[in-house]
PDB file of N, CA, C and O in Angstrom:
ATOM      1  N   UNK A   1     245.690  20.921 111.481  1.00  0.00           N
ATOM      2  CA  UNK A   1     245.089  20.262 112.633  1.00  0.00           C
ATOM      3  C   UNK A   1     245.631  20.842 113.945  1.00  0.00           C
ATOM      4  O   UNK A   1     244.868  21.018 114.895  1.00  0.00           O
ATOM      5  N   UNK A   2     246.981  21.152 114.014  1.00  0.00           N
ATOM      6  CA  UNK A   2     247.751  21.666 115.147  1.00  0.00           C
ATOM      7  C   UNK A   2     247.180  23.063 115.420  1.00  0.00           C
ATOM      8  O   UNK A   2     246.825  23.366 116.559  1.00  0.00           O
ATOM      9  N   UNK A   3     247.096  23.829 114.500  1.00  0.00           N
ATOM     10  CA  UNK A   3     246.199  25.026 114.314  1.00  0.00           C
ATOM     11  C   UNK A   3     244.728  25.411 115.191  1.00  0.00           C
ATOM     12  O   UNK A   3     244.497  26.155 116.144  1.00  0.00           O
ATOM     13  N   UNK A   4     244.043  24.673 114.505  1.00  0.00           N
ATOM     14  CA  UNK A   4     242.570  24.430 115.436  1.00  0.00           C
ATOM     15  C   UNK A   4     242.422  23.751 116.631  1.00  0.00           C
ATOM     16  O   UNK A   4     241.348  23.587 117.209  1.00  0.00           O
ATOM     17  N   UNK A   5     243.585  23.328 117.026  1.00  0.00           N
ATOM     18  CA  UNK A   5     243.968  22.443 118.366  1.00  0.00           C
ATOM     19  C   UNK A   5     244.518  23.812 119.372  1.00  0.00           C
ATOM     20  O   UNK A   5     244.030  24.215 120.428  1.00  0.00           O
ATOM     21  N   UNK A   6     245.439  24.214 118.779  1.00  0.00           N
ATOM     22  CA  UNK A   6     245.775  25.493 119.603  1.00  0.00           C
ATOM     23  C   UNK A   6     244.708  26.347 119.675  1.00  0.00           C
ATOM     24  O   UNK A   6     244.146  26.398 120.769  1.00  0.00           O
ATOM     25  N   UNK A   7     244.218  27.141 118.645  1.00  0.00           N
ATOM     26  CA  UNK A   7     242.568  27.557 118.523  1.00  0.00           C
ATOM     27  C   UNK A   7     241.653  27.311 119.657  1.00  0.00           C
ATOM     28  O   UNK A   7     241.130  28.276 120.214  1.00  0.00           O
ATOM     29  N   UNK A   8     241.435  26.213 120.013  1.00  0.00           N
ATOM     30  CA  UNK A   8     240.290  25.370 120.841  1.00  0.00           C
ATOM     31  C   UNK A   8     240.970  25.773 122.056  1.00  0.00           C
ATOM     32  O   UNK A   8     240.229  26.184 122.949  1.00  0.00           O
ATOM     33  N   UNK A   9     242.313  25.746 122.308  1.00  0.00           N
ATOM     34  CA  UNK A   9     242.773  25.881 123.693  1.00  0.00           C
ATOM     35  C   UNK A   9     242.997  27.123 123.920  1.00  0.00           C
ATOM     36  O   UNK A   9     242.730  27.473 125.070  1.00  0.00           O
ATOM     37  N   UNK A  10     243.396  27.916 123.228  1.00  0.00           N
ATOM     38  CA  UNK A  10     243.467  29.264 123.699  1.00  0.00           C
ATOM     39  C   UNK A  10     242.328  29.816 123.936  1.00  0.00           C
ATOM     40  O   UNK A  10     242.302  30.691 124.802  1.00  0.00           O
ATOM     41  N   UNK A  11     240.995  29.425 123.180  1.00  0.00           N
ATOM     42  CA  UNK A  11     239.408  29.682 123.572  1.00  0.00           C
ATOM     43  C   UNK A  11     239.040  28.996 125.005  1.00  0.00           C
ATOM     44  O   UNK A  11     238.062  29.534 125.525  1.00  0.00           O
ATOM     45  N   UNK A  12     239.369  28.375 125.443  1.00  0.00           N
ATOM     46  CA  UNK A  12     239.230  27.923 126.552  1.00  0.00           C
ATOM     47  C   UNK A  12     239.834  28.579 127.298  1.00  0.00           C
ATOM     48  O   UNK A  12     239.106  29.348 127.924  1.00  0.00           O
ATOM     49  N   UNK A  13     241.499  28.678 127.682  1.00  0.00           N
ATOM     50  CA  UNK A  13     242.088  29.838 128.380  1.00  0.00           C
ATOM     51  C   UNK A  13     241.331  30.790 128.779  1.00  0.00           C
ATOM     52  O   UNK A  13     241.017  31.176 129.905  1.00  0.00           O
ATOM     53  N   UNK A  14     241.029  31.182 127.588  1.00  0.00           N
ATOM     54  CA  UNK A  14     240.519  32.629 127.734  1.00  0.00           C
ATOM     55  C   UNK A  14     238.803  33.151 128.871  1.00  0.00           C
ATOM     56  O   UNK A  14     238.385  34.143 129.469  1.00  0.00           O
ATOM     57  N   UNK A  15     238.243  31.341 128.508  1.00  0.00           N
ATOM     58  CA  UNK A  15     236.906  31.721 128.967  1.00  0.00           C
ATOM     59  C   UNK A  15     237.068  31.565 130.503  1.00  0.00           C
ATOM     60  O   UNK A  15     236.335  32.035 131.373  1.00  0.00           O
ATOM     61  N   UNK A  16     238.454  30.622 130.688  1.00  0.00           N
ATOM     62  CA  UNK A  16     238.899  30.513 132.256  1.00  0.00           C
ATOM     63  C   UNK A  16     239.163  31.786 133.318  1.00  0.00           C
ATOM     64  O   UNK A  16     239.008  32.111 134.495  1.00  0.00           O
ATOM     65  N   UNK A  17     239.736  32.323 131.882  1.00  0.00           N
ATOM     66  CA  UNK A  17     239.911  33.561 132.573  1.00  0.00           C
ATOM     67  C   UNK A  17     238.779  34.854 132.753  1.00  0.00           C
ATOM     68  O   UNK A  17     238.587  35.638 133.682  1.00  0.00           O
ATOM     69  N   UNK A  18     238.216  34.710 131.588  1.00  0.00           N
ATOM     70  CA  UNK A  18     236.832  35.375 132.123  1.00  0.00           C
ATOM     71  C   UNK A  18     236.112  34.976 133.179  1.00  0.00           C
ATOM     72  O   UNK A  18     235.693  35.833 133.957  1.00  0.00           O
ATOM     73  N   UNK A  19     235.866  33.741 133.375  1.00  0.00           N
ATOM     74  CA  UNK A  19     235.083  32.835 134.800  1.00  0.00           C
ATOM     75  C   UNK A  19     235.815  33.719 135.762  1.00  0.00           C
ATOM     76  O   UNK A  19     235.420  34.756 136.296  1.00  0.00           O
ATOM     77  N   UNK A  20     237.164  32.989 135.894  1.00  0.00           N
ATOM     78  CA  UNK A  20     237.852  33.344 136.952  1.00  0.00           C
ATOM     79  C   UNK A  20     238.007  35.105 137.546  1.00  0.00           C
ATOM     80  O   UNK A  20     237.942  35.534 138.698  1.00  0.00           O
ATOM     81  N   UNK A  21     238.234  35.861 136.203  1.00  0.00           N
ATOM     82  CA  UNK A  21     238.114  37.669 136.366  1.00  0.00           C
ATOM     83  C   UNK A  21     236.754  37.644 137.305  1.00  0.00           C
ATOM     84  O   UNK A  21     236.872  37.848 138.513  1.00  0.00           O
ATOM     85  N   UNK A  22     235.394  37.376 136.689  1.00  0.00           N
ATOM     86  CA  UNK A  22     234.324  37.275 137.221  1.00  0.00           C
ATOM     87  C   UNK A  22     233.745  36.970 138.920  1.00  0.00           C
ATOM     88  O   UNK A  22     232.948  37.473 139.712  1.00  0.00           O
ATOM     89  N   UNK A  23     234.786  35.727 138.859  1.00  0.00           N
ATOM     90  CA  UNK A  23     234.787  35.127 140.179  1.00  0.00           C
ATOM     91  C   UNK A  23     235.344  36.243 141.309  1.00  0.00           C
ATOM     92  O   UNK A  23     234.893  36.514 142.421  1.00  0.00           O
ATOM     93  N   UNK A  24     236.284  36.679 140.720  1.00  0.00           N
ATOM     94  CA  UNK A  24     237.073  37.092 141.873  1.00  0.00           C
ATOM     95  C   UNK A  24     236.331  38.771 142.202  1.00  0.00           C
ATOM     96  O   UNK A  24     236.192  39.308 143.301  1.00  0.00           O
ATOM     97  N   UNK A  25     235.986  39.255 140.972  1.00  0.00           N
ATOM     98  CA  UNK A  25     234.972  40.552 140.948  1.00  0.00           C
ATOM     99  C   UNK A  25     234.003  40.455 142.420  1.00  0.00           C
ATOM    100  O   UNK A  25     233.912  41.157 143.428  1.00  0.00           O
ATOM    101  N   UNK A  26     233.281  39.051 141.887  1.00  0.00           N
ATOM    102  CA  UNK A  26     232.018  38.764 143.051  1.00  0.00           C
ATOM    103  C   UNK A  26     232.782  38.750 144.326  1.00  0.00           C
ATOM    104  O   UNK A  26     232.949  39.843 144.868  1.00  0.00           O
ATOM    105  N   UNK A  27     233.309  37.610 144.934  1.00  0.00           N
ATOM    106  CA  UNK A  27     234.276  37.666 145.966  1.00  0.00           C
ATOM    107  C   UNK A  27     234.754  39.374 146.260  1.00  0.00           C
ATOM    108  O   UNK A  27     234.898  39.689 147.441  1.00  0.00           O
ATOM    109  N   UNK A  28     234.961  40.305 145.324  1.00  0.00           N
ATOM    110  CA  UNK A  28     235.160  41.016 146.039  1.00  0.00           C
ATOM    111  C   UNK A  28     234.102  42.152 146.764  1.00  0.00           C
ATOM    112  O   UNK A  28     234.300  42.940 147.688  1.00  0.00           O
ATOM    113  N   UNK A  29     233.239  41.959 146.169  1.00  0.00           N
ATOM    114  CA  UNK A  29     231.381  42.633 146.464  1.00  0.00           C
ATOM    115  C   UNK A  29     231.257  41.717 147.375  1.00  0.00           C
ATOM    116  O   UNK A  29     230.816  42.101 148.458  1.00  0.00           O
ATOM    117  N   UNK A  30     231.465  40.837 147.280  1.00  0.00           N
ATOM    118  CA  UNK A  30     230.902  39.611 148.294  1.00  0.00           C
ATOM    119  C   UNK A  30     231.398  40.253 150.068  1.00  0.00           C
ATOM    120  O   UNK A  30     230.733  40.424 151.090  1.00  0.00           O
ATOM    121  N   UNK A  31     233.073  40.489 149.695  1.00  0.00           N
ATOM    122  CA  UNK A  31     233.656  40.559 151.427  1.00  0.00           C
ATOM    123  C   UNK A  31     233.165  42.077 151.492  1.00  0.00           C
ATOM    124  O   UNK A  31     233.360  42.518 152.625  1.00  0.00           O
ATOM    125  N   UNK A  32     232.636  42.939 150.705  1.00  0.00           N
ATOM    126  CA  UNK A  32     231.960  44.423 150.938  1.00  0.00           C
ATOM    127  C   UNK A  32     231.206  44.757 151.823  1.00  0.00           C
ATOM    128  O   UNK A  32     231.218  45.592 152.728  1.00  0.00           O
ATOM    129  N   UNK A  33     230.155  43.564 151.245  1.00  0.00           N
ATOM    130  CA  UNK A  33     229.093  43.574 151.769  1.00  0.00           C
ATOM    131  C   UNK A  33     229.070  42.528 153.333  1.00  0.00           C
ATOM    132  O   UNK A  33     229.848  41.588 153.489  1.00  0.00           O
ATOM    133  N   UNK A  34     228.091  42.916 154.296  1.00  0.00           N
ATOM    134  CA  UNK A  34     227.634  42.178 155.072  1.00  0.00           C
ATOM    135  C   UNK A  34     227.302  40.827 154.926  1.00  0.00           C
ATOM    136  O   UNK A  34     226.998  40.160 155.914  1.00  0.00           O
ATOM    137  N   UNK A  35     227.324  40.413 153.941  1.00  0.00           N
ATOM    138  CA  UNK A  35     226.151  38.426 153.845  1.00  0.00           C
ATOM    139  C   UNK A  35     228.080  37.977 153.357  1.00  0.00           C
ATOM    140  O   UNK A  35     228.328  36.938 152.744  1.00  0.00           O
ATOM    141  N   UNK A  36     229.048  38.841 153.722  1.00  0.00           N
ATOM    142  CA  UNK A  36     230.542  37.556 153.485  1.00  0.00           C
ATOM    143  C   UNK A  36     230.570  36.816 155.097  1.00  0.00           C
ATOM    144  O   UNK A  36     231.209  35.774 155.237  1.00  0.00           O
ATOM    145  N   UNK A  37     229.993  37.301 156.027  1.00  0.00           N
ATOM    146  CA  UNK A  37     230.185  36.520 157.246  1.00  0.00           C
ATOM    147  C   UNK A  37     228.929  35.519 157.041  1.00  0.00           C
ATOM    148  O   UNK A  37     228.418  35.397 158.154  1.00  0.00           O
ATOM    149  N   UNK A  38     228.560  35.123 156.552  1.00  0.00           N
ATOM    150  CA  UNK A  38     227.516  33.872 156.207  1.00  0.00           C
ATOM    151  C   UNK A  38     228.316  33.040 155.633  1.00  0.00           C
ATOM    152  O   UNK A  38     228.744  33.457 154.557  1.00  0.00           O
ATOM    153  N   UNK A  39     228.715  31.919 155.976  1.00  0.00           N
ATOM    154  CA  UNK A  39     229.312  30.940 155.379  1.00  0.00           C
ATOM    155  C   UNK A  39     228.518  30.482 153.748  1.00  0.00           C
ATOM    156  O   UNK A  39     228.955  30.682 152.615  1.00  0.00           O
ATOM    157  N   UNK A  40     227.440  29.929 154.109  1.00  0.00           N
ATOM    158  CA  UNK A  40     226.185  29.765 153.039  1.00  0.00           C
ATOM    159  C   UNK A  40     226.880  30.150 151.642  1.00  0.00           C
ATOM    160  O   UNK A  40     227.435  29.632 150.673  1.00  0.00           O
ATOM    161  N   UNK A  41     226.367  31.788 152.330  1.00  0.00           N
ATOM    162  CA  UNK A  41     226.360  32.731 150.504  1.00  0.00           C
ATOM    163  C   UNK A  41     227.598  32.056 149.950  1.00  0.00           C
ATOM    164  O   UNK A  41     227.572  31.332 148.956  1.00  0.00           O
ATOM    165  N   UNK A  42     229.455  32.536 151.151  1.00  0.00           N
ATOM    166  CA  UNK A  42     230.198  32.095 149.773  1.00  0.00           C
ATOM    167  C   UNK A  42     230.895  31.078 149.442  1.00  0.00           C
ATOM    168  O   UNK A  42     231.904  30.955 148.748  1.00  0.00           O
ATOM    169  N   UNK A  43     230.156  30.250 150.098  1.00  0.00           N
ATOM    170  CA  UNK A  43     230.400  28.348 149.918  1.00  0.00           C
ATOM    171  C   UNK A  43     229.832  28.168 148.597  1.00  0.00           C
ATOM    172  O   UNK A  43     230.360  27.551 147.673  1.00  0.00           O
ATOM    173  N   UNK A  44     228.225  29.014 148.579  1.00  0.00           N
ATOM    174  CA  UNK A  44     227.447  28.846 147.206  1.00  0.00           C
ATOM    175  C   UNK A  44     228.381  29.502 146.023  1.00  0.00           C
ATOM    176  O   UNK A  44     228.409  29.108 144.858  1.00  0.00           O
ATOM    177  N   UNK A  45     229.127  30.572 146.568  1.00  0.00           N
ATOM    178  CA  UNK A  45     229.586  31.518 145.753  1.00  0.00           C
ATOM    179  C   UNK A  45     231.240  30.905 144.712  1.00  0.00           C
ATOM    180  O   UNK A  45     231.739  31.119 143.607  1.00  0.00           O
ATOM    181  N   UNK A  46     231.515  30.140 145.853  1.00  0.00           N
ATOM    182  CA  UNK A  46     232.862  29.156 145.604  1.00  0.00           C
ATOM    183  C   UNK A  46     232.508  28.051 144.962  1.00  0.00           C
ATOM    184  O   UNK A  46     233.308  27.601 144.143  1.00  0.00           O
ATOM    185  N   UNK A  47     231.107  27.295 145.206  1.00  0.00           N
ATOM    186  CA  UNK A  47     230.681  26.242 144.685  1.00  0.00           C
ATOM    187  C   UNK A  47     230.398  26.707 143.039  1.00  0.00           C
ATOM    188  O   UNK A  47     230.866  26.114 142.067  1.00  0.00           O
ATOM    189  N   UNK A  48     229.745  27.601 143.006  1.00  0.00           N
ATOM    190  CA  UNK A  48     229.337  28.161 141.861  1.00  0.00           C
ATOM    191  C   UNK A  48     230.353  28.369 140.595  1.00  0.00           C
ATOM    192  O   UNK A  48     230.276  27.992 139.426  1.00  0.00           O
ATOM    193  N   UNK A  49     231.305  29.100 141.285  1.00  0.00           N
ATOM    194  CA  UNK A  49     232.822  29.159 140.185  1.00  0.00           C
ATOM    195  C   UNK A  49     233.293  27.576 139.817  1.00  0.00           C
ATOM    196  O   UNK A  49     233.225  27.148 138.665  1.00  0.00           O
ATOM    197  N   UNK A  50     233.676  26.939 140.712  1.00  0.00           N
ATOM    198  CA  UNK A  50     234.074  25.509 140.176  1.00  0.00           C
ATOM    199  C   UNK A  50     232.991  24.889 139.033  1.00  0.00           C
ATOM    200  O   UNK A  50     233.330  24.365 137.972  1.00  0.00           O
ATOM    201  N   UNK A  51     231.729  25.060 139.468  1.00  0.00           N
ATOM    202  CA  UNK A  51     230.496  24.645 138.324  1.00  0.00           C
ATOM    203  C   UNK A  51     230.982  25.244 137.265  1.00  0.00           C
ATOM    204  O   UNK A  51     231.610  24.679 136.370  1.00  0.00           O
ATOM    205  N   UNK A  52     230.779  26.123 137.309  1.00  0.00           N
ATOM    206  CA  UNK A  52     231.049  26.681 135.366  1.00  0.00           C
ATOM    207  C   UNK A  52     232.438  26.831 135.212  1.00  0.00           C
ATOM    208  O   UNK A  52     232.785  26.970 134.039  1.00  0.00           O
ATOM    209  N   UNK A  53     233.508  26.844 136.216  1.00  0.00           N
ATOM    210  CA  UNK A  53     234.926  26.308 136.012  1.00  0.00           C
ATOM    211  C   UNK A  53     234.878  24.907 134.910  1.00  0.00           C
ATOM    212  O   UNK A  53     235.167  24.963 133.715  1.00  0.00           O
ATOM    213  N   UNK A  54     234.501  23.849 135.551  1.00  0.00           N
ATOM    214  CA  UNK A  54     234.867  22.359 134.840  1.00  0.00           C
ATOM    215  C   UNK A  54     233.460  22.257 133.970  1.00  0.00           C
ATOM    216  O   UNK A  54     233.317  21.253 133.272  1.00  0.00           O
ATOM    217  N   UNK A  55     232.304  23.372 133.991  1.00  0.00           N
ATOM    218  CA  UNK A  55     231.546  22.879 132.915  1.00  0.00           C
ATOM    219  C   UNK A  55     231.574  23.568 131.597  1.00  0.00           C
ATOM    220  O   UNK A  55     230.603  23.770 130.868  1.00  0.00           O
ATOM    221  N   UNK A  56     232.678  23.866 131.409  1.00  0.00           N
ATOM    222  CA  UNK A  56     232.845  25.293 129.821  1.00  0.00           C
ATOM    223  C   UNK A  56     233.184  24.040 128.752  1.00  0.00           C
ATOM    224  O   UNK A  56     234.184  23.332 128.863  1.00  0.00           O
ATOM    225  N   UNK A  57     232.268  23.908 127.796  1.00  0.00           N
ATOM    226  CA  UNK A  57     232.086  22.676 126.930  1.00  0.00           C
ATOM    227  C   UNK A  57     233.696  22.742 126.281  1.00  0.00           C
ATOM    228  O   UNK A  57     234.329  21.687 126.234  1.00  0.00           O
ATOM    229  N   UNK A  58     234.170  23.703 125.908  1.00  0.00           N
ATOM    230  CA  UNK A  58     235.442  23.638 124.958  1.00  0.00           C
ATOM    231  C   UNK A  58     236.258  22.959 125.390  1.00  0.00           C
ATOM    232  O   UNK A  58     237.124  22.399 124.719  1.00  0.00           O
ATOM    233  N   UNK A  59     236.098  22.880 126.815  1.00  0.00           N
ATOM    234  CA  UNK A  59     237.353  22.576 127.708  1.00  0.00           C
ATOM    235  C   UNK A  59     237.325  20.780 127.606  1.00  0.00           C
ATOM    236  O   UNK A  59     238.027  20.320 128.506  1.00  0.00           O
ATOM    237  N   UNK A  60     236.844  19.950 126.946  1.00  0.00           N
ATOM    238  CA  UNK A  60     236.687  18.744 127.372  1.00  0.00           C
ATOM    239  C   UNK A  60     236.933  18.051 126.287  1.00  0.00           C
ATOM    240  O   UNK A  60     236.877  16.821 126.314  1.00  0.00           O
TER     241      UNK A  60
END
């Protein structure tokens, strides 16, 4: 049971960290480009990471 408990969490870790690798990828195309002085884009762009941050089913 302790097994598949650790299992479940290290799968989660991991997808955090993919989100998060991801996130920070965009953010960095994001300040590249011209549309990072738009508040908008990376409010959406910040909003967006927290969404699939707290919505990764394993995690709950």
């Amino acid at each position: 049971m302790k097994v598949i408990c650790l299992i479940e969490i290290s799968s989660c870790l991991v997808k955090h960290t993919e989100v998060t690798q991801k996130y920070i990828s965009e953010l960095t195309e994001l300040k590249k480009s011209k549309d990072y002085m738009q508040p908008d884009k990376t409010y959406f762009c910040i909003s967006y990471f927290f969404l699939r941050l707290f919505s990764l089913p394993d995690c709950h």
